[in-house]
C-alpha positions as CSV (number, residue, x, y, z in Angstrom):
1,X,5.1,57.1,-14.3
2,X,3.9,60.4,-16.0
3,X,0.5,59.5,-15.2
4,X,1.3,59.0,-11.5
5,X,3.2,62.3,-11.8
6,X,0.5,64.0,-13.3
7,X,-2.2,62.8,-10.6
8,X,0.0,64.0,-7.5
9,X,0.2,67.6,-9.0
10,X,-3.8,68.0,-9.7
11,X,-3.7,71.0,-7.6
12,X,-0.6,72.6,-9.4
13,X,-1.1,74.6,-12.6
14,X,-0.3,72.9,-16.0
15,X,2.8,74.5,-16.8
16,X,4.3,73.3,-13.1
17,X,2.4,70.0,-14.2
18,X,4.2,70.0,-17.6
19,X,7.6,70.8,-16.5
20,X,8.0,68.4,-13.5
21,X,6.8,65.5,-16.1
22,X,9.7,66.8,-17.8
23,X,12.4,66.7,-15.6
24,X,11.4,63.4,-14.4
25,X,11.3,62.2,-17.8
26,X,14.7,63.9,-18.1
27,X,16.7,62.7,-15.3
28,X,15.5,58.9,-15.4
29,X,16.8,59.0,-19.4
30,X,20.4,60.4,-18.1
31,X,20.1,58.6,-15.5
32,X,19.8,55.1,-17.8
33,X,22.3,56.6,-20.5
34,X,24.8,57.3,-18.6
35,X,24.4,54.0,-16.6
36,X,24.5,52.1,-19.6
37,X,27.4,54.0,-20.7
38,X,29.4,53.8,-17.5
39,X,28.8,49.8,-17.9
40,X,29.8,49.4,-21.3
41,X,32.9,50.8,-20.8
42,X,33.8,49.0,-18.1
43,X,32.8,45.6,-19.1
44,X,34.1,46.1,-23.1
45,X,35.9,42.6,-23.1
46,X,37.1,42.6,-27.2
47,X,34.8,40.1,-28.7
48,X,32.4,38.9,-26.0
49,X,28.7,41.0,-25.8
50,X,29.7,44.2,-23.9
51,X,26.5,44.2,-22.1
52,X,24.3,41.4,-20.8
53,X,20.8,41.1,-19.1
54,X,22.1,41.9,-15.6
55,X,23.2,45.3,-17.0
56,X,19.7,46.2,-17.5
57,X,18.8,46.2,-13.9
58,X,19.0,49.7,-13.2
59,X,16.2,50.4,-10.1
60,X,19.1,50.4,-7.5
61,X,21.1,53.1,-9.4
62,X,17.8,55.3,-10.1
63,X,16.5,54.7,-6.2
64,X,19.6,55.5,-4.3
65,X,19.8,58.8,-7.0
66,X,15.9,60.1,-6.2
67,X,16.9,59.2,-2.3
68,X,20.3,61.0,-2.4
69,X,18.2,64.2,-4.3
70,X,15.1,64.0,-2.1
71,X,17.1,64.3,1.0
72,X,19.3,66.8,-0.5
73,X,16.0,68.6,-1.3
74,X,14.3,68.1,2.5
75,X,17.5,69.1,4.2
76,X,17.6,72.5,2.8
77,X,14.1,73.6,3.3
78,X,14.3,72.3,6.8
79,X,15.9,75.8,7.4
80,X,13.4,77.8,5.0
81,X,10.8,76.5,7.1
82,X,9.2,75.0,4.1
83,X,9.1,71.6,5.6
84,X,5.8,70.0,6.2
85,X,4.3,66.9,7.7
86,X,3.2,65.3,4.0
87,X,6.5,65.9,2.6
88,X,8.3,64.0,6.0
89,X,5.9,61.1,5.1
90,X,6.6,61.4,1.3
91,X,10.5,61.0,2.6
92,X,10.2,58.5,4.5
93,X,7.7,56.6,2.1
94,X,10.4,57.0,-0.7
95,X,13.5,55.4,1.4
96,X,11.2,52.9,2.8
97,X,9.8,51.8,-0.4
98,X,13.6,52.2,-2.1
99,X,14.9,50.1,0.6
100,X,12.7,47.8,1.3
101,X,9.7,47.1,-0.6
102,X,11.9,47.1,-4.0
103,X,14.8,44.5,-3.1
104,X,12.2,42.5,-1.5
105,X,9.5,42.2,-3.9
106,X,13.1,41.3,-6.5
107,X,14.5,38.9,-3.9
108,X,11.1,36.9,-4.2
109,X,9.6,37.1,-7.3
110,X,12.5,38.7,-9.9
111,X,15.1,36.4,-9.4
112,X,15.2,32.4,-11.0
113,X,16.8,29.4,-8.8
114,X,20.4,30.7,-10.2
115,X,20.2,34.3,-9.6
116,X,19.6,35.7,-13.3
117,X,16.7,38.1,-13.3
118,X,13.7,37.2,-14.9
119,X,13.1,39.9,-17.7
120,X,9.8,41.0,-16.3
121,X,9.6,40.3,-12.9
122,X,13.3,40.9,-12.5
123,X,14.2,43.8,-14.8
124,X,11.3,45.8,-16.2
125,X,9.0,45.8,-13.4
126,X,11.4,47.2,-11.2
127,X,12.8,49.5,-13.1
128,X,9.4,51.5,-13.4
129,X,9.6,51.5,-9.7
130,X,12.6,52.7,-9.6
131,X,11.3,55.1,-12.4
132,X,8.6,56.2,-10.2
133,X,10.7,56.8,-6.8
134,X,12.5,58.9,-9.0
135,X,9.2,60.9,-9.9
136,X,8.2,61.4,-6.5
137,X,11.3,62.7,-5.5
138,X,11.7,65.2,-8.5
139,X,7.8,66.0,-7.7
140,X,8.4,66.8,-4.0
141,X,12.1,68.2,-4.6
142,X,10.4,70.8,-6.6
143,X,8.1,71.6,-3.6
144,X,10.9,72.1,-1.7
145,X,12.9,74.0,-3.6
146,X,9.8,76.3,-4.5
């Protein structure tokens, strides 16, 4: 993620570099902390395991957050005139590949016979997509937002 991060700000200085690594490395860990929390709370059953494998899947949660931000992010410098063509595409790559690309490539190759997720294919594979969704849209937020 931070590499990817790191290669779509080349033209940026280092401290603009530095501090969107940051906040991307930021968010996606409250992101995931507060996930897990919100989950263990809810699922605390007295002796059984309060959390299980499914409770690591958390791509969806961090995809529908970087969407909900990105387009929070494109809507207000639609006005400012800030808006450009690469930043539409950027938009539209993020939902498409939050939306599509993700749930699909999980539907056929995350999932066993049952339903359980597989703990690469299923969990941690898509969960550094979801990581870098969330990257793209903190990288391009900032652009927005100046």
């Amino acid at each position: 993620m931070v590499a990817y991060i790191i290669a779509a700000n080349t033209a940026a200085p280092d401290s603009h570099i530095t501090k969107r690594v940051v906040l991307s490395a930021v968010v996606i860990v409250i992101s995931v902390v507060m996930d897990l929390l919100l989950k263990l709370v809810s699922t605390n059953s007295g002796g059984a395991s309060p959390l299980n494998k499914e409770d690591a899947v958390l791509w969806a949660d961090l995809t529908v957050s970087a969407v909900i931000s990105f387009s929070v992010f494109a809507a207000g410098s639609v006005k400012s005139a800030t808006f450009n063509q690469g930043q539409l595409l950027a938009l539209v790559g993020v939902v498409v590949f939050s939306f599509a690309v993700i749930p699909t490539y999980v539907r056929w190759y995350g999932l066993d016979a049952t339903g359980t997720p597989h703990l690469w294919r299923g969990i941690i594979i898509p969960n550094v997509l979801g990581c870098l969704t969330v990257g793209v849209a903190i990288n391009y937020g900032v652009n927005f937002a100046g």
